[in-house]
TORPA-4810 file (N, C-alpha, C, O; in nm, 3 decimals):
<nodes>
NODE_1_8.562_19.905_13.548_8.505_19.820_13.650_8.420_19.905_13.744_8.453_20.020_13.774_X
NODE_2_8.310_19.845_13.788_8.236_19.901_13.864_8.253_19.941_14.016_8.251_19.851_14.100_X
NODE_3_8.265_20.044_14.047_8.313_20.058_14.225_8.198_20.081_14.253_8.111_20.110_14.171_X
NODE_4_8.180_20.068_14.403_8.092_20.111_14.534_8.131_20.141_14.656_8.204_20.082_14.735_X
NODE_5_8.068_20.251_14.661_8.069_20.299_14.818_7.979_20.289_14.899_7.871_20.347_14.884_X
NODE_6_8.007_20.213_15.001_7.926_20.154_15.093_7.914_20.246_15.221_8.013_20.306_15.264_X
NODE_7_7.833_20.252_15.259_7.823_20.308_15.417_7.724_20.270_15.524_7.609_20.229_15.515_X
NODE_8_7.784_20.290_15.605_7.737_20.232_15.778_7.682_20.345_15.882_7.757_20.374_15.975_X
NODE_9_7.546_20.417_15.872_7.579_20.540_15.936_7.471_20.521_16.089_7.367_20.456_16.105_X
NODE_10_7.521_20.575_16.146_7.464_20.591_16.341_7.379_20.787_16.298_7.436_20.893_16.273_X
NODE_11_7.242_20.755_16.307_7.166_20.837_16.321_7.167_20.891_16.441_7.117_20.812_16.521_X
NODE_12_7.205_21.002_16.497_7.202_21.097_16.614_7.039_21.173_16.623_6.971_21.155_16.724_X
NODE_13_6.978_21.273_16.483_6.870_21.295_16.527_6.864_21.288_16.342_6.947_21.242_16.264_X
NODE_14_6.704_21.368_16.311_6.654_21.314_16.148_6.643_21.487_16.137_6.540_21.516_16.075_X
NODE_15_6.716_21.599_16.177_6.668_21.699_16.132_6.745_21.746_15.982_6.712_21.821_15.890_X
NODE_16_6.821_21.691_16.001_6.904_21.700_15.804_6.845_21.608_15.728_6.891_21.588_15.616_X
NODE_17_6.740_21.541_15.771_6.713_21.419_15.635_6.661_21.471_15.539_6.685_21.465_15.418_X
NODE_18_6.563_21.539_15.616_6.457_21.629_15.421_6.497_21.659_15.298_6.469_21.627_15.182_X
NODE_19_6.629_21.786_15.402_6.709_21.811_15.285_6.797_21.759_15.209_6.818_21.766_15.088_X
NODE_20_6.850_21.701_15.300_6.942_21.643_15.260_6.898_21.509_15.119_6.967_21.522_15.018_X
NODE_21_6.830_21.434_15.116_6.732_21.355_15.083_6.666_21.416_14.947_6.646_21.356_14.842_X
NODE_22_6.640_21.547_14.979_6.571_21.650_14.842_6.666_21.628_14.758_6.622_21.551_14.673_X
NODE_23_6.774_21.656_14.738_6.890_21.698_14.662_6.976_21.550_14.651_6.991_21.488_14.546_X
NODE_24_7.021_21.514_14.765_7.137_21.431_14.705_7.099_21.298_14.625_7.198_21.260_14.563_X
NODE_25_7.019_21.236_14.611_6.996_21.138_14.448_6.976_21.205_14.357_6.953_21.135_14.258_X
NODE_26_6.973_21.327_14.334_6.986_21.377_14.204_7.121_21.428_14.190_7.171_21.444_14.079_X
NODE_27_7.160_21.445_14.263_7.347_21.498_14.270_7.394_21.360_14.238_7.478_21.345_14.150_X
NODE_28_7.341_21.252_14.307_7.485_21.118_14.245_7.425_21.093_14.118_7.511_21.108_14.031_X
NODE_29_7.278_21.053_14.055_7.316_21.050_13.944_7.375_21.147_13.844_7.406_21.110_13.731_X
NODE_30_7.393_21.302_13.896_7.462_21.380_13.775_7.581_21.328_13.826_7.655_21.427_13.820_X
NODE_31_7.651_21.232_13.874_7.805_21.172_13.877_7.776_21.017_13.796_7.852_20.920_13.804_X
NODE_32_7.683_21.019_13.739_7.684_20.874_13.693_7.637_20.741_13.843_7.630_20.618_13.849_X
NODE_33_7.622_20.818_13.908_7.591_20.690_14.041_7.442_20.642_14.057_7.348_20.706_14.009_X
NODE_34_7.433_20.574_14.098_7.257_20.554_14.172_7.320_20.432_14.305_7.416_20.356_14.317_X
NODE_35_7.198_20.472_14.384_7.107_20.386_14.471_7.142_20.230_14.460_7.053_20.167_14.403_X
NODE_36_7.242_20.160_14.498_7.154_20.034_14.518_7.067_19.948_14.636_6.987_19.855_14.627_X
NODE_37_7.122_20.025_14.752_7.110_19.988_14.889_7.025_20.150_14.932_7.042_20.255_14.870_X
NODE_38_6.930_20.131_15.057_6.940_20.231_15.050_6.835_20.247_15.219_6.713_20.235_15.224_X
NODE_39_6.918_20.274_15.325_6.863_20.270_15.444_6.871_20.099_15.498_6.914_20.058_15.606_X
NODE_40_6.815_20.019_15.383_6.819_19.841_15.421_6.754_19.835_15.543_6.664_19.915_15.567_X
NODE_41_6.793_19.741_15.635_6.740_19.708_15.744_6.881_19.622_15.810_6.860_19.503_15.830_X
NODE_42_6.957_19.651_15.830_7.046_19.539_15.879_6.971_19.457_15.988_6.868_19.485_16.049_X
NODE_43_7.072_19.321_15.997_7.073_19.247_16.077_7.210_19.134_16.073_7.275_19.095_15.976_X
NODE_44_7.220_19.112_16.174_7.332_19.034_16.201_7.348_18.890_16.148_7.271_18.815_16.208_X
NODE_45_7.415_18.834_16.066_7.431_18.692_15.988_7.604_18.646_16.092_7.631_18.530_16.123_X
NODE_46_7.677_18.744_16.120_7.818_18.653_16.162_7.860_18.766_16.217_7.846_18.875_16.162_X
NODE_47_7.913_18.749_16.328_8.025_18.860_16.445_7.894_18.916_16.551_7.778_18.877_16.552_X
NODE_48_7.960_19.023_16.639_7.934_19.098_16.726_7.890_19.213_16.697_7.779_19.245_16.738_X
NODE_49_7.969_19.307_16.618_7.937_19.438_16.557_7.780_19.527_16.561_7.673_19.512_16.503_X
NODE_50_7.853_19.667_16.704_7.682_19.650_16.693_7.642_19.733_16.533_7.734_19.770_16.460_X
NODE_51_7.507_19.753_16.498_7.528_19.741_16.381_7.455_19.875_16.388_7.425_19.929_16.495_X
NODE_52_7.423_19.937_16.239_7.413_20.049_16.220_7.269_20.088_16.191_7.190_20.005_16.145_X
NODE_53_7.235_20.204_16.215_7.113_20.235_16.209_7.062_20.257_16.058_6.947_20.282_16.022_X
NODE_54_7.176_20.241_15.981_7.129_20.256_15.839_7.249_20.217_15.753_7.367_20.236_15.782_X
NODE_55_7.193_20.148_15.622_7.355_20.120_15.550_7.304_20.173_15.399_7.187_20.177_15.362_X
NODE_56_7.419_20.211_15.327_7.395_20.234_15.188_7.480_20.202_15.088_7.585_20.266_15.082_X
NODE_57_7.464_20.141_15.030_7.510_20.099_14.843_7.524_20.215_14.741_7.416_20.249_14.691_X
NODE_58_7.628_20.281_14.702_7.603_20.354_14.598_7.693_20.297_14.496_7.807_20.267_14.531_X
NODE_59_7.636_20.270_14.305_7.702_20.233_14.244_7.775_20.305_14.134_7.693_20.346_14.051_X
NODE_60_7.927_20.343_14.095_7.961_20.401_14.013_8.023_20.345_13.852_8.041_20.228_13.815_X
NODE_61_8.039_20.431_13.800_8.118_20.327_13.639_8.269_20.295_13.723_8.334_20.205_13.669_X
NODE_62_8.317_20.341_13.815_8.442_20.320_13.816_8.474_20.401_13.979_8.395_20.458_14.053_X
NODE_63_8.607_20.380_13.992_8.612_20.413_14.140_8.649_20.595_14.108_8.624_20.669_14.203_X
NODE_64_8.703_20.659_13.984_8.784_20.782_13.972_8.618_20.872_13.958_8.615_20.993_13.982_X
NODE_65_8.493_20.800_13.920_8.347_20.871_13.921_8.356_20.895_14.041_8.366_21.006_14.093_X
NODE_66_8.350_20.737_14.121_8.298_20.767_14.274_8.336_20.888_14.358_8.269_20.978_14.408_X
NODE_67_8.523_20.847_14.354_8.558_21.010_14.384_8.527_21.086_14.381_8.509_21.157_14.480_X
NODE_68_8.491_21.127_14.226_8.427_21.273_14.189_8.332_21.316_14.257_8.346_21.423_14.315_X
NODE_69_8.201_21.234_14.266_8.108_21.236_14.340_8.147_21.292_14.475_8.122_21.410_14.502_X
NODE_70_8.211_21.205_14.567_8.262_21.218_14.691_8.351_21.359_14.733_8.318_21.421_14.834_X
NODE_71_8.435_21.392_14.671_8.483_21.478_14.687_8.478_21.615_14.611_8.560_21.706_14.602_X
NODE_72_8.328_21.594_14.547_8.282_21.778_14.465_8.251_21.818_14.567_8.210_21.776_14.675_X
NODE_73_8.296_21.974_14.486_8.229_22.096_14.533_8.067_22.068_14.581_8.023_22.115_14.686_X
NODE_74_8.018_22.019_14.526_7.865_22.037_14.524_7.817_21.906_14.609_7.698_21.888_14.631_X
NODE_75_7.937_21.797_14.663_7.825_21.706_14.789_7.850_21.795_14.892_7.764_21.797_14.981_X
NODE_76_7.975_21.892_14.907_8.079_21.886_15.007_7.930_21.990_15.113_7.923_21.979_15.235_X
NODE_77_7.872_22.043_15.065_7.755_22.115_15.183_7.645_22.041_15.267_7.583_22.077_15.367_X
NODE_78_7.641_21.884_15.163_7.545_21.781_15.211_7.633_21.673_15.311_7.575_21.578_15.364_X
NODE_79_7.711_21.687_15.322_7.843_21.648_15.388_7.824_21.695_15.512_7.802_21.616_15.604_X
NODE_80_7.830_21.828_15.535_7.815_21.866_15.706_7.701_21.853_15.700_7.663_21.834_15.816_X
NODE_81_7.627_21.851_15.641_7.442_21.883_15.667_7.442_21.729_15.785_7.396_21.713_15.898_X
NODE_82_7.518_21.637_15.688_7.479_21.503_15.724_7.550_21.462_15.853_7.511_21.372_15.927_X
NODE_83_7.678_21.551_15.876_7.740_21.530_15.990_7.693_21.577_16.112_7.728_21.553_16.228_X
NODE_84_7.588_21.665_16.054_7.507_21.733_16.167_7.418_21.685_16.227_7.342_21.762_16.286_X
NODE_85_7.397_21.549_16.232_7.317_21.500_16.310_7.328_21.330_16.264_7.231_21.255_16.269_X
NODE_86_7.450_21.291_16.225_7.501_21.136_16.220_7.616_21.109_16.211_7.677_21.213_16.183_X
NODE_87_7.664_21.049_16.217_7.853_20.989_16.197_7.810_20.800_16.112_7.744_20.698_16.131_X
NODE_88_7.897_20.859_16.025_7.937_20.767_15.912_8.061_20.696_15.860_8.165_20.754_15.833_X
NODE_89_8.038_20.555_15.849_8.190_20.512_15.820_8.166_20.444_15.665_8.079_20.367_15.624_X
NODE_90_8.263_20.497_15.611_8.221_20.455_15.468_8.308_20.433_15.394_8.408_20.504_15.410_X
NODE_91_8.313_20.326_15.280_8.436_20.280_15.207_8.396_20.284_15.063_8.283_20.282_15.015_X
NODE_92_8.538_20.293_14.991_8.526_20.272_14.852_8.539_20.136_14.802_8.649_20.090_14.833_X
NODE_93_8.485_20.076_14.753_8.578_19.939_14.665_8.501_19.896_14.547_8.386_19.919_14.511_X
NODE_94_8.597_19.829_14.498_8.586_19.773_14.317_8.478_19.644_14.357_8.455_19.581_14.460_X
NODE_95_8.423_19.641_14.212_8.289_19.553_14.198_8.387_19.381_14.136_8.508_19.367_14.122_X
NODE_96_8.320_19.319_14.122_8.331_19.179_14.081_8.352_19.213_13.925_8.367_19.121_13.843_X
</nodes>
């Protein structure tokens, strides 16, 4: 079954994007992942929630890929890159 990890992230400043951006879509697809969402545009349909300056869709074969992805050696440097100038809340879950 197909998982996704979704995320909600609050941009602080854009000085990690380049790099960060260079490299990591080619890192999720060597996990089997891609892109489905990607920056979007939110806007509000139901609640209060203020909302996020950016959201993202990533899709895997399964939730034990997603992991992989998530927790290699090789995101784990794009990880602080990204913490270095945003905070992110992000979830795993199974597809339909």
């Amino acid at each position: 079954m197909a998982a996704f990890v979704i995320g909600c992230m609050k941009i602080h400043n854009r000085d990690w994007m380049e790099a960060y951006f260079a490299q990591v879509p080619g890192l999720i697809e060597r996990f089997g992942g891609k892109f489905v969402v990607r920056g979007g545009d939110p806007s509000v349909l139901e609640g209060s929630q203020a909302l996020p300056d950016a959201v993202f869709v990533l899709e895997f074969e399964n939730r034990k890929a997603a992991a992989a992805f998530w927790n290699s050696a090789e995101f784990a440097p794009f990880i602080e890159l990204r913490q270095s100038g945003s905070s992110l809340e992000a979830m795993l879950v199974d597809g339909a």
